[in-house]
C-alpha distance (Angstrom), angle and dihedral (degrees) to the residues before:
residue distance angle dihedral
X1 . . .
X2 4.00 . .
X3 3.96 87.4 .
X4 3.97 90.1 44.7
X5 4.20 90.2 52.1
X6 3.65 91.7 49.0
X7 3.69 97.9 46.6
X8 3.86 86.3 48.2
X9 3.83 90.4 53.2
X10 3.51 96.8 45.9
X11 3.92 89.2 52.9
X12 3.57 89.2 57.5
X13 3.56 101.4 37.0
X14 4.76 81.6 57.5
X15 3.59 84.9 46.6
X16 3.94 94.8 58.8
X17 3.60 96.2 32.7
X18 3.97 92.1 48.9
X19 4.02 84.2 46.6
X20 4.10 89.7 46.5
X21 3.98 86.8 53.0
X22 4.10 95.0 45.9
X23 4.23 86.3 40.1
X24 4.10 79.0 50.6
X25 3.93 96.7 46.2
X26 3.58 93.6 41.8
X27 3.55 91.8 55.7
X28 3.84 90.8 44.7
X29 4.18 87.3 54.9
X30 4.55 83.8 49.3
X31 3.51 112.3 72.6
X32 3.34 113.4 -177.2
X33 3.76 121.3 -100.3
X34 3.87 97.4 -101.2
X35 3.53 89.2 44.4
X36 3.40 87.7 61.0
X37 3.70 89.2 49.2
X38 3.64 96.8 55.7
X39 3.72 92.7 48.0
X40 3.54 92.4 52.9
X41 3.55 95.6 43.8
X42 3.32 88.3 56.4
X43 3.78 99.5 44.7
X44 4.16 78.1 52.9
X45 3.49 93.4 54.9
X46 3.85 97.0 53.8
X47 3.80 95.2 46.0
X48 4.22 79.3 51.1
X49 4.20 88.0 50.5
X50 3.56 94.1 43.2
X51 3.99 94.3 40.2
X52 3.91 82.5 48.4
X53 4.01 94.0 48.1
X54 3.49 89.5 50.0
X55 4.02 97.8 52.1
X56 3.91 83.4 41.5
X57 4.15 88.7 57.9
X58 4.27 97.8 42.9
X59 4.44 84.2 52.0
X60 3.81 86.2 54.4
X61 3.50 93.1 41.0
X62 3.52 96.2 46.2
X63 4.38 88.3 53.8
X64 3.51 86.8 42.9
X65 4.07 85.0 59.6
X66 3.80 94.9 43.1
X67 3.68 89.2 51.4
X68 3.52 91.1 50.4
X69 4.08 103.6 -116.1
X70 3.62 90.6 132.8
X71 3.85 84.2 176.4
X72 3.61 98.3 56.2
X73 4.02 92.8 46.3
X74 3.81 90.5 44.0
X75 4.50 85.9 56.6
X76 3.86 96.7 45.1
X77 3.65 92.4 40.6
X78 3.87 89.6 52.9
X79 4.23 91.2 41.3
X80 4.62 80.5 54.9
X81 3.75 92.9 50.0
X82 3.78 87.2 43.0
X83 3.98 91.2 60.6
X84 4.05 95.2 32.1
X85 3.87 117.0 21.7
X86 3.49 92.4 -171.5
X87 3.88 109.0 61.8
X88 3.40 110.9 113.9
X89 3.89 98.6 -152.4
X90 3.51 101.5 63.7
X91 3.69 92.8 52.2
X92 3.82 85.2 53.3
X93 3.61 95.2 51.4
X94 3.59 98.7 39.9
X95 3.73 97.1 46.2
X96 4.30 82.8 51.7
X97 3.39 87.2 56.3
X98 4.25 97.9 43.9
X99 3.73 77.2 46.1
X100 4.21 87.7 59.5
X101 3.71 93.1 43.7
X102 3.88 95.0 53.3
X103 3.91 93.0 -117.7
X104 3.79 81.1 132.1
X105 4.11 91.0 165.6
X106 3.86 93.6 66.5
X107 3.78 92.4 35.6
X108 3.40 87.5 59.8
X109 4.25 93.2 43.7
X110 3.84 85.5 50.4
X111 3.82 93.8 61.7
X112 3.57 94.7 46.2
X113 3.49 93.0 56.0
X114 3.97 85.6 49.5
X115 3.66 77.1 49.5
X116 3.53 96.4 52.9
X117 3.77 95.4 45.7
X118 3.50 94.7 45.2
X119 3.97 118.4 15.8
X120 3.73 90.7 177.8
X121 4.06 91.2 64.6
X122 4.41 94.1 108.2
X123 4.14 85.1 -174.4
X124 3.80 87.6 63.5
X125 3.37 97.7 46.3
X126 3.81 88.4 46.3
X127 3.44 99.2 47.3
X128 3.78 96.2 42.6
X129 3.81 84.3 61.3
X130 4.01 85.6 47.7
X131 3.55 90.5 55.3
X132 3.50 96.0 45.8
X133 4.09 96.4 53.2
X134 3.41 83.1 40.4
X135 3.85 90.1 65.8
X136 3.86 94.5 37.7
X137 3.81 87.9 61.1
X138 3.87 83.1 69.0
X139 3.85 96.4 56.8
X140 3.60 137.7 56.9
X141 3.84 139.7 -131.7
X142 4.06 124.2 -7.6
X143 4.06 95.0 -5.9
X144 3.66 87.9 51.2
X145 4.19 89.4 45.4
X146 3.19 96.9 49.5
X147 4.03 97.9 40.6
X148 4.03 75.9 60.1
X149 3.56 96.5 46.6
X150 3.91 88.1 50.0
X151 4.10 90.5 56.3
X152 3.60 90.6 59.3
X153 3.51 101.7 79.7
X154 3.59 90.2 39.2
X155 4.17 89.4 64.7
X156 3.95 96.1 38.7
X157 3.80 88.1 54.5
X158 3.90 91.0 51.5
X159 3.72 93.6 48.5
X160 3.60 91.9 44.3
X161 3.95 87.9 59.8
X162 3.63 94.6 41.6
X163 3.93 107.8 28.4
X164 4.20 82.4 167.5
X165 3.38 89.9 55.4
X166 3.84 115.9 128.4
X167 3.71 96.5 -169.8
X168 3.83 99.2 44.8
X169 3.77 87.5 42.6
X170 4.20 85.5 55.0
X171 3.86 94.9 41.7
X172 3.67 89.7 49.7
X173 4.15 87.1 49.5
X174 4.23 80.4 46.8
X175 3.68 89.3 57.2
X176 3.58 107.9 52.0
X177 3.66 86.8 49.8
X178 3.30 102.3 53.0
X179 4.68 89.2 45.2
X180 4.09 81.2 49.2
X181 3.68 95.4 -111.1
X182 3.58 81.4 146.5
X183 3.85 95.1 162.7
X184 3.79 89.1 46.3
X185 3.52 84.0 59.6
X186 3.10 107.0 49.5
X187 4.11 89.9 54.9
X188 3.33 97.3 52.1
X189 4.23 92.0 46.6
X190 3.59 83.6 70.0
X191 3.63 101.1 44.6
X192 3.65 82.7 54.3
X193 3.75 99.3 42.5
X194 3.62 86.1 58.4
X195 4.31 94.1 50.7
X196 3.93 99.3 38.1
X197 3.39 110.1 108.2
X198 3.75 102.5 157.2
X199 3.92 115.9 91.6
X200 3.32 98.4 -135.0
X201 3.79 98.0 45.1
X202 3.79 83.6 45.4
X203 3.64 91.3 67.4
X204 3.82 90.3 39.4
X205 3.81 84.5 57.3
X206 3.82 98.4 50.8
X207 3.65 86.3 44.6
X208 3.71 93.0 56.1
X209 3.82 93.9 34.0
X210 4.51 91.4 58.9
X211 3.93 86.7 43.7
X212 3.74 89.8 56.2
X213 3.67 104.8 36.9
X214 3.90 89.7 51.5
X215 3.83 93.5 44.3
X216 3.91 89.4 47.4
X217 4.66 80.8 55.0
X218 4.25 84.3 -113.3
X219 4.09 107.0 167.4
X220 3.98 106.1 -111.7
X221 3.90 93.8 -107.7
X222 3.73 82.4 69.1
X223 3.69 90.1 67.0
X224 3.71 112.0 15.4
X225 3.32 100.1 107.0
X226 3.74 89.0 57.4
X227 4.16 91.0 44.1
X228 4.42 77.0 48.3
X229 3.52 90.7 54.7
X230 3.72 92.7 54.3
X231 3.81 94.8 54.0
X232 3.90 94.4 49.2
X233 3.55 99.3 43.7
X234 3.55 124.2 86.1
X235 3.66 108.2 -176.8
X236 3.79 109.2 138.1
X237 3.79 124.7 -146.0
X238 3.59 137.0 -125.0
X239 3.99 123.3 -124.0
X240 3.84 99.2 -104.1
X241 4.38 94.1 23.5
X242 4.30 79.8 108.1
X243 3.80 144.0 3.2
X244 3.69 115.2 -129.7
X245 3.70 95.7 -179.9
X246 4.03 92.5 89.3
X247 4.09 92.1 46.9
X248 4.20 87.1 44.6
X249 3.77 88.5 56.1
X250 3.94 90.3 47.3
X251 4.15 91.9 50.2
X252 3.89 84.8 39.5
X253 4.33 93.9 51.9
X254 4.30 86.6 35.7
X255 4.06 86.0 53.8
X256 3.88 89.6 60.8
X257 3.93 83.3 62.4
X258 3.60 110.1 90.4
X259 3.65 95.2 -163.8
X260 3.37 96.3 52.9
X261 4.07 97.9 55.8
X262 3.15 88.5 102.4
X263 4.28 97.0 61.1
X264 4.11 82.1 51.6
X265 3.03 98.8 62.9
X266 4.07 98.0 46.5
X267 4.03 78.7 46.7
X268 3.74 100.1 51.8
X269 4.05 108.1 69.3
X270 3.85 85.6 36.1
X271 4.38 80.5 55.8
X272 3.99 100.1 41.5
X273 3.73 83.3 44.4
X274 3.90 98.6 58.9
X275 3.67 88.4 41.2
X276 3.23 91.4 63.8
X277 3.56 94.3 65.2
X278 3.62 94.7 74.7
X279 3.99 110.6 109.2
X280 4.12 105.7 -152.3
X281 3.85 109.1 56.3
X282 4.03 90.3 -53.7
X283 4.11 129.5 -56.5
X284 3.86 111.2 -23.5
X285 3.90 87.4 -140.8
X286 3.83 108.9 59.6
């Protein structure tokens, strides 16, 4: 009976120790409510530090880039991204600055993730075609083609979201030059001509407009008063206002041409010319 009473009592003593120990857990698992507070406060807080940091890191890497340490920007650009994968501006400057450095493959990743975060940005879709022409003028028969081909969409989207846009209005000019739609070109240089308001994509513009209208075997008085407006202007450039790479390539593939010698060397002083406009040592993108 003894044996029975005890067992019976040490049941019930496990029962209330095992409910003691859940009672115990449970209240573990329950912080209060302004322990809850705190903690999220202070989760809030960090995400406000680290949102903070990152800002902090895309401003220095965007002075970086303006001061032309393309190296620099390209680190603290990648150390923002690092801490917030989402902010659009440090993409932007870093893929500038990939862009500078001729790691044209992760340029070109960088502004599709700008594209990705924000498919309304036109200068990423513009540029992304920039970068990829850019590349093609490096290769040679169908990869170089169809690298071309690929940019194409890339500059029709951007003027599509910014039909008053100067720049994707120029880069589209750019493109048909460099693909030898040479009448194309020459069209829309005087659609453009007509828009451009901007000095220095003015100059960009006449530049682009006498490079087409020889190419496309125009007589000068077609574009004199654009090669005039070269002459008498005086409105200097800034390192990154233009890329010349994409145009080089075009003079460079034109030059294999025998029968068109004769158009490089009308194009040439009108070329040297323009790039002397660039303040810095020349264009950072050549």
């Amino acid at each position: 009976m003894f044996r029975i009473i005890r067992v019976f009592l040490e049941k019930i003593r496990r029962h209330f120790h095992l409910r003691s120990q859940k009672q115990n857990n449970m209240n573990l698992k329950r912080p209060s409510r302004n322990e809850m507070a705190a903690a999220n406060s202070k989760t809030q807080m960090r995400l406000y530090v680290s949102g903070e940091r990152a800002l902090d890191l895309a401003q220095r890497a965007q002075a970086y880039s303006q001061a032309r340490d393309y190296k620099k920007a390209k680190a603290c650009a990648s150390e923002a991204i690092q801490i917030n994968p989402s902010l659009v501006d440090a993409f932007a400057v870093r893929a500038l600055a990939c862009r500078v450095l001729g790691e044209l493959d992760m340029a070109i990743a960088d502004y599709t993730k700008v594209i990705e975060i924000d498919p309304n940005n036109s200068q990423a879709w513009m540029f992304r075609g920039a970068c990829k022409t850019q590349k093609a003028s490096n290769l040679e028969g169908l990869e170089k083609t169809t690298l071309i081909n690929e940019a194409h969409p890339d500059y029709q989207r951007a003027a599509e979201l910014r039909p008053d846009d100067e720049l994707a209005g120029l880069a589209l000019l750019e493109l048909e030059i460099c693909i030898g739609k040479y009448r194309e070109a020459v069209g829309t240089a005087g659609v453009w001509w007509n828009r451009v308001r901007t000095p220095a994509n003015k100059v960009i513009c006449a530049w682009l407009g006498v490079i087409a209208m020889i190419l496309a075997v125009h007589p000068e008085r077609k574009w004199a008063h654009l090669k005039a407006f070269l002459e008498q202007d005086r409105t200097r450039l800034g390192p990154t206002d233009w890329c010349v790479t994409e145009i080089e390539g075009c003079l460079k593939s034109v030059q294999g041409n025998p029968s068109q010698a004769a158009l490089l060397d009308t194009i040439r002083p009108i070329h040297a010319s323009f790039i002397k406009r660039f303040s810095g040592g020349g264009p950072a993108l050549k």
